[in-house]
C-alpha positions in Angstrom: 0.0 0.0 0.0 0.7 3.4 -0.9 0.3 5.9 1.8 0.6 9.9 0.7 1.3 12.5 3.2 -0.2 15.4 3.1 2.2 18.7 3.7 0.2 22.6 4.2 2.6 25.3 5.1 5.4 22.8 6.2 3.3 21.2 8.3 2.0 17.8 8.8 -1.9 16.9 9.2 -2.9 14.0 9.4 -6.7 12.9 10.1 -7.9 10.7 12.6 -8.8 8.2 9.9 -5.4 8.3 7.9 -3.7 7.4 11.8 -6.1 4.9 12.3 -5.6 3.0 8.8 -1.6 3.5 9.8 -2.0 1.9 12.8 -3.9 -0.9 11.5 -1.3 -1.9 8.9 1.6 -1.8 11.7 2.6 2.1 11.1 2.5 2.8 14.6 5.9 4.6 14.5 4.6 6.5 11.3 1.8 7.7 13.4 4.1 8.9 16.1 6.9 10.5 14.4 4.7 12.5 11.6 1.1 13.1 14.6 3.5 13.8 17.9 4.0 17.6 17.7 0.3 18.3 15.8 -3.2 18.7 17.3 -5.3 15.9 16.4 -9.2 16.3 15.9 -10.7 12.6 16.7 -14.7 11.7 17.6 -15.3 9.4 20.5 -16.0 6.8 18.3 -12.9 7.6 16.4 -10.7 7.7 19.4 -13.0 4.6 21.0 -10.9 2.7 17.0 -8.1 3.8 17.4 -7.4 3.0 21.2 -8.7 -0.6 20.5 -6.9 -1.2 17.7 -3.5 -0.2 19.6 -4.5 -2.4 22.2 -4.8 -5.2 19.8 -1.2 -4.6 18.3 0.3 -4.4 21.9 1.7 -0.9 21.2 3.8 1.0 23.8 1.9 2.8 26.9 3.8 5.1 27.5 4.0 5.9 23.0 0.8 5.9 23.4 0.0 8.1 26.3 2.4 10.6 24.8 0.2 10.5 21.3 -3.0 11.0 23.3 -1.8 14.2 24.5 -2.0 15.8 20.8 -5.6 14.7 20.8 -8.6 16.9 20.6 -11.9 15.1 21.4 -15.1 17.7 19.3 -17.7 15.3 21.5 -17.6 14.3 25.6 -15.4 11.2 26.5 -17.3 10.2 29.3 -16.8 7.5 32.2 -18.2 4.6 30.8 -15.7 4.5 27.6 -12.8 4.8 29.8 -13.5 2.6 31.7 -14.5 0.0 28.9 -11.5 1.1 26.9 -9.5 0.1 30.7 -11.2 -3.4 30.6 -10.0 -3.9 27.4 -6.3 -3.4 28.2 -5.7 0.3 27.8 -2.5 0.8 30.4 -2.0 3.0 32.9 -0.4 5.7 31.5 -3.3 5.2 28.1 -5.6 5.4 31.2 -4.7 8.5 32.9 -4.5 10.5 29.8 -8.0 9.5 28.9 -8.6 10.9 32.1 -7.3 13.8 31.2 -9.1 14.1 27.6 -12.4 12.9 29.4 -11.9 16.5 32.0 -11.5 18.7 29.2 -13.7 17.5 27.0 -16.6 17.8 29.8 -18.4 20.9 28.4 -18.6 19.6 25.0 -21.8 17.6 23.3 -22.3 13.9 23.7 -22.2 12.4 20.1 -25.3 11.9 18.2 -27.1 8.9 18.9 -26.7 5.6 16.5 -29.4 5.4 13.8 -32.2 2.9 15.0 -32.3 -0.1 13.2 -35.0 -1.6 11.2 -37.4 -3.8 12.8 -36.8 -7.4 12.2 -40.5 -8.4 10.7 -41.9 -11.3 12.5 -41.7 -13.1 9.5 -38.5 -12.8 9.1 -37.2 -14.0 12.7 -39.9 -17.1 12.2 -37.8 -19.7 11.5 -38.9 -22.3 8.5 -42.0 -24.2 8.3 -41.2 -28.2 9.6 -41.0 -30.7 7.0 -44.7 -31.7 7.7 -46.1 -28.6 7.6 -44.1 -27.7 4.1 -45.4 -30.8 2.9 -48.7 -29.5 3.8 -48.6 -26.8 2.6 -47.2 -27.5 -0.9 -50.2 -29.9 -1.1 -52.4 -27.3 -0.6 -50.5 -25.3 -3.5 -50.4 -28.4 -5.3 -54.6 -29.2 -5.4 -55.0 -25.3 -6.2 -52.7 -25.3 -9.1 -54.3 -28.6 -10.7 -57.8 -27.3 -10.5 -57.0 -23.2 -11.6 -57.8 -23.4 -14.9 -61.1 -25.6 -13.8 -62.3 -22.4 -12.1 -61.5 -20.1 -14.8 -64.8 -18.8 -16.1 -64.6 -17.5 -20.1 -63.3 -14.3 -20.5 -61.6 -11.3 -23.1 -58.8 -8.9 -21.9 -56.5 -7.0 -23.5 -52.6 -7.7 -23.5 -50.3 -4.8 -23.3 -46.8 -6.0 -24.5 -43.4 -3.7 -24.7 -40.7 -5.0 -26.1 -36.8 -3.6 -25.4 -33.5 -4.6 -26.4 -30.3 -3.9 -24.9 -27.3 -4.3 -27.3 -24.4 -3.9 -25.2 -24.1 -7.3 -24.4 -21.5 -6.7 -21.3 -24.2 -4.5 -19.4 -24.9 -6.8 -16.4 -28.4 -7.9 -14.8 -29.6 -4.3 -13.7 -27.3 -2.1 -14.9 -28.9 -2.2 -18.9 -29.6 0.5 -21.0 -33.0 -0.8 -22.3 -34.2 1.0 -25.9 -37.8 0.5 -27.0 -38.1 -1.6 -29.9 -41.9 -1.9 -30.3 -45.1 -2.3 -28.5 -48.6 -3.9 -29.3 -51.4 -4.8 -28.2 -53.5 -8.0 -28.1 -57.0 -9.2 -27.2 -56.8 -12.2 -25.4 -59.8 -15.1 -25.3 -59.9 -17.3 -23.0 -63.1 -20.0 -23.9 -63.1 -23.2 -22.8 -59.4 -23.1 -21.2 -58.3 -22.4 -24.2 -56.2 -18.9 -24.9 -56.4 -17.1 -28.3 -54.3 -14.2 -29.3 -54.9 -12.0 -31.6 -53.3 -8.2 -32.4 -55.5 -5.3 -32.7 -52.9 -2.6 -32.2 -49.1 -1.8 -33.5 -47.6 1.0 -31.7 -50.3 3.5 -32.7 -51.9 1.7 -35.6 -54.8 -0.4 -35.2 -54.9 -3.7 -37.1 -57.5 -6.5 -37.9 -57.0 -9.5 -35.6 -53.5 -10.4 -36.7 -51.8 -13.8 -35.4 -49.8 -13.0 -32.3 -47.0 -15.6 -34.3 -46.4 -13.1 -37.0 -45.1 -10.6 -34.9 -41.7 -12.1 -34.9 -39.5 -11.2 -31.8 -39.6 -12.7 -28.8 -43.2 -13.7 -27.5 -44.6 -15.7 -24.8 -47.7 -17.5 -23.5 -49.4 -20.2 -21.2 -49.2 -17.3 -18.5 -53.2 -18.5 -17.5 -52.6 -22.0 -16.0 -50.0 -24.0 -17.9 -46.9 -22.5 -15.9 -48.2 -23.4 -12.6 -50.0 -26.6 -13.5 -46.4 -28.3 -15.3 -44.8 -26.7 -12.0 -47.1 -29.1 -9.8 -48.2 -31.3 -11.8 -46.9 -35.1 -10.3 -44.8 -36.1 -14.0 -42.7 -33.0 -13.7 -41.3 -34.6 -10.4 -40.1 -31.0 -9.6 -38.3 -30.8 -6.2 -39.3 -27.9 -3.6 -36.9 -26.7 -0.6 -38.2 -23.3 1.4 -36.8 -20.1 0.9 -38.3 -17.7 3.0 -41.0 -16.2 4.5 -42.3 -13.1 2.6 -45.0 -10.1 1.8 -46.2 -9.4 -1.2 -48.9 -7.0 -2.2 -49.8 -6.8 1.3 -50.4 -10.6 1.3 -48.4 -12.9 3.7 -46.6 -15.6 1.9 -44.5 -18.6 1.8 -41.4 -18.7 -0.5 -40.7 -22.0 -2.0 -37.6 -23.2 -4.4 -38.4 -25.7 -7.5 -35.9 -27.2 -9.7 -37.3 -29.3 -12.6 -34.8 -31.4 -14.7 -34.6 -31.4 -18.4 -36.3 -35.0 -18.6 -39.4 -34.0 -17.0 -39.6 -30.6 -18.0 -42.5 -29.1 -20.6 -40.8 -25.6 -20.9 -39.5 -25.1 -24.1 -38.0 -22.0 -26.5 -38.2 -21.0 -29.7 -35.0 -18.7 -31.4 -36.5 -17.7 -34.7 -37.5 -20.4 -37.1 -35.3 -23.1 -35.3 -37.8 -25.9 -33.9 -38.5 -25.6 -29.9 -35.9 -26.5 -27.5 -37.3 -28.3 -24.1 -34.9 -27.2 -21.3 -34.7 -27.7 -17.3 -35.9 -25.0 -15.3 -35.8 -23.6 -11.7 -37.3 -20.5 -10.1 -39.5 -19.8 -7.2 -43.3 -20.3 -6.0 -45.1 -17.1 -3.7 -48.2 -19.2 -2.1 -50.6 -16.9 0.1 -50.5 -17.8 3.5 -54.0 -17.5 4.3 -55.7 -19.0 0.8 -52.5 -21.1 -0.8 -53.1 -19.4 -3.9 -49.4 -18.7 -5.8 -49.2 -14.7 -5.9 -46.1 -15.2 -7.9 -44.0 -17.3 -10.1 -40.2 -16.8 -11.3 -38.3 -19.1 -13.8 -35.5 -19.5 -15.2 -33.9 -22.2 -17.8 -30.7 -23.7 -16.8 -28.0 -25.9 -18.4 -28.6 -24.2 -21.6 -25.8 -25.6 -24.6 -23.2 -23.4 -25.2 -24.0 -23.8 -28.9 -27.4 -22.3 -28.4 -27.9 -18.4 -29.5 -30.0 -17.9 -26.1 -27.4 -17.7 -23.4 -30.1 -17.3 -20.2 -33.3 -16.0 -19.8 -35.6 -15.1 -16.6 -39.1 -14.1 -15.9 -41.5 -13.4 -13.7 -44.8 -13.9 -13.6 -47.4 -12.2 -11.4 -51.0 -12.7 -10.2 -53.6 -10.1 -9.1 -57.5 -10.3 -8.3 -59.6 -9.1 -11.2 -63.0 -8.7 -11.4 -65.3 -10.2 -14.2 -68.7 -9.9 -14.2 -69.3 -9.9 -10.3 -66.9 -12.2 -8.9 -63.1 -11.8 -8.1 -60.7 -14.5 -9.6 -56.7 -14.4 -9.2 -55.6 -13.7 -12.7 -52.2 -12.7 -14.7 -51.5 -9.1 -14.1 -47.7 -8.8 -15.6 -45.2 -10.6 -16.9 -41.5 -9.3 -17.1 -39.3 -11.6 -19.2 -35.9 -10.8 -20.0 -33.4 -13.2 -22.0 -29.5 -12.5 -23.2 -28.7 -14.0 -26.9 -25.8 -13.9 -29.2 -26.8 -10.5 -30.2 -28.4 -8.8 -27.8 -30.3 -8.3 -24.6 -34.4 -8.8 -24.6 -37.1 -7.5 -22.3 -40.4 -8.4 -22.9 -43.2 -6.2 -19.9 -46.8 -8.0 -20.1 -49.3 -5.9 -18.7 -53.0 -8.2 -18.9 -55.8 -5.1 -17.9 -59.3 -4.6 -18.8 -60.9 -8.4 -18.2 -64.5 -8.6 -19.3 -66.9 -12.0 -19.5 -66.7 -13.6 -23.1 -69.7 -12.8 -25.0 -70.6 -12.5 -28.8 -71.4 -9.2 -28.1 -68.7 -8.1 -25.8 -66.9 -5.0 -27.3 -63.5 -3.8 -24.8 -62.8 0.0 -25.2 -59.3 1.2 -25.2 -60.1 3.8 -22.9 -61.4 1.8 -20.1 -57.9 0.4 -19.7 -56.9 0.1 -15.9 -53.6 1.1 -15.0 -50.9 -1.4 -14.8 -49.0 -2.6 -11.6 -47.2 -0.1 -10.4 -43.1 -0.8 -8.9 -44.1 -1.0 -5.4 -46.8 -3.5 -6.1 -44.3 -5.8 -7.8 -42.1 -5.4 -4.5 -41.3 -7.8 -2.5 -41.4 -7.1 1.4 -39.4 -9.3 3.3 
């Protein structure tokens, strides 16, 4: 290490955090020969450091002692820390000048008291679920994903889709600098568990009914069931260790892992005209506390060739009540997908708004669109 002294007008100053790192790396002398003859400014905390960490390296007493009498304390050095500083090992002559420093700095302000620190939620300090009871409760996840789609009545909503690319590949997970590529829009039909896409709107420009498919780029579906049913479902055999207990949306939950290998997984990708790729995959499961229903799912393949042109991809997948007609049902509210290739960085954000009951006759206005989650719904409080 380098260490640059400071001269001013031929003389020395050093601060107390410059003596403190000296001392630390076995300067001691340093400290003594260049700090003796000048007025030091220290904190209590700052001279509480730098007392220890003499202590520590068995410096001299009477060095020491000697040092202390260049120091000016700006806040009280009261009882307490000399006699705790004593305990520690501090020797006589260390003691007596403290003494001394704790009498003249008697007038001046106690320091400022510590920041409080954040409650630890309940949740949090709770340690895990037993075995039994995570079996029980991913059974209870288990029978509510098998049956979702069962409960699903018929339905039309709109999905919102932005798509962004990123083509500084070395711009790590969070740090990109996302560009708009395009945007449309989509009404979805559910009928009979089964989804239909079809696109009504390019950026600005409305269209008539075109295929999702045709929109090249990178698209995704089976957010309304399939995800969380090939999750659960027995033949995927995917294996579930707890993660930890969490809040989300206001809601209670429990965090669970899944892992599920590339034999029994469903999950597959498409890169351009090349013919689907089925890969393993692993992400997390939100299940409500108090209903079992999954709030949230994340996913992400793994153990992707190094010959493929997608190098990873992520995404997250999250569920909100919606109204249609005059019941509430947990439904897809966003889905943010991200994936790195050999050319560039993708984000695909999902927004689903504006579910109505299917109908012949029922018409869904642009301008009745609800907002879209907002960040600090998509937060996770832990």
């Amino acid at each position: 290490m380098h260490v640059r002294l400071k001269r001013e007008s031929e003389i020395l100053i050093i601060n107390a955090v410059l003596l403190k790192r000296l001392l630390l790396l076995g300067y001691f002398p340093l400290v003594l020969a260049f700090g003796a003859e000048q007025t030091q400014s220290m904190t209590r905390s700052q001279l509480v450091s730098f007392i220890k960490s003499s202590v520590k390296m068995h410096y001299d007493d009477r060095q020491l002692a000697e040092y202390l009498r260049h120091v000016k304390l700006t806040e009280r050095l009261d009882d307490n820390t000399t006699e705790e500083l004593q305990n520690l090992g501090a020797g006589p002559k260390t003691v007596a000048a403290l003494h001394t420093l704790r009498d003249s700095s008697e007038k001046l302000p106690d320091p400022p008291p510590p920041p409080p620190k954040p409650a630890a939620s309940a949740a949090a300090q709770a340690p895990p679920p037993d075995s039994v009871e995570q079996a029980r409760i991913l059974s209870e996840a288990r029978d509510y994903a098998l049956n979702y789609t069962k409960e699903l009545p018929n339905f039309l909503c709109l999905e919102s889709v932005k798509r962004s690319i990123d083509k500084d590949l070395k711009d790590e997970p969070g740090n990109e600098s996302w560009q708009g590529l395009d945007s449309f829009i989509a009404r979805l039909s559910y009928n009979e568990q089964h989804e239909d896409y079809k696109v009504v709107m390019q950026g600005s420009k409305a269209v008539n009914d075109l295929d999702i498919r045709k929109m090249g780029g990178a698209t995704s579906q089976g957010e309304f069931g399939s995800m969380m049913r090939e999750i659960f479902e027995p033949a995927s055999e995917a294996r579930f260790d707890w993660d930890h207990w969490g809040t989300l949306r206001g809601h209670p939950v429990y965090v669970f892992r899944y892992d599920i290998d590339q034999p029994h997984s469903k999950w597959n990708m498409q890169w351009e005209n090349d013919a689907p790729v089925i890969f393993a995959y692993r992400g997390k499961v939100f299940i409500d506390r108090a209903t079992y229903k999954i709030l949230r799912i994340t996913l992400a393949p793994y153990d992707m060739p190094s010959s493929y042109p997608v190098k990873a991809s992520e995404s997250t997948l999250d569920y909100t009540n919606q109204k249609i007609g005059d019941q509430d049902f947990l439904l897809p509210a966003k889905v943010v997908w991200t994936s790195r290739n050999i050319r560039y960085l993708n984000k695909n954000e999902v927004d689903f708004r504006l579910y109505k009951k299917f109908g012949a006759d029922t018409t869904i206005k642009f301008e009745e669109m609800n907002a879209p989650l907002s960040e600090d719904q998509l937060k996770e409080k832990k």
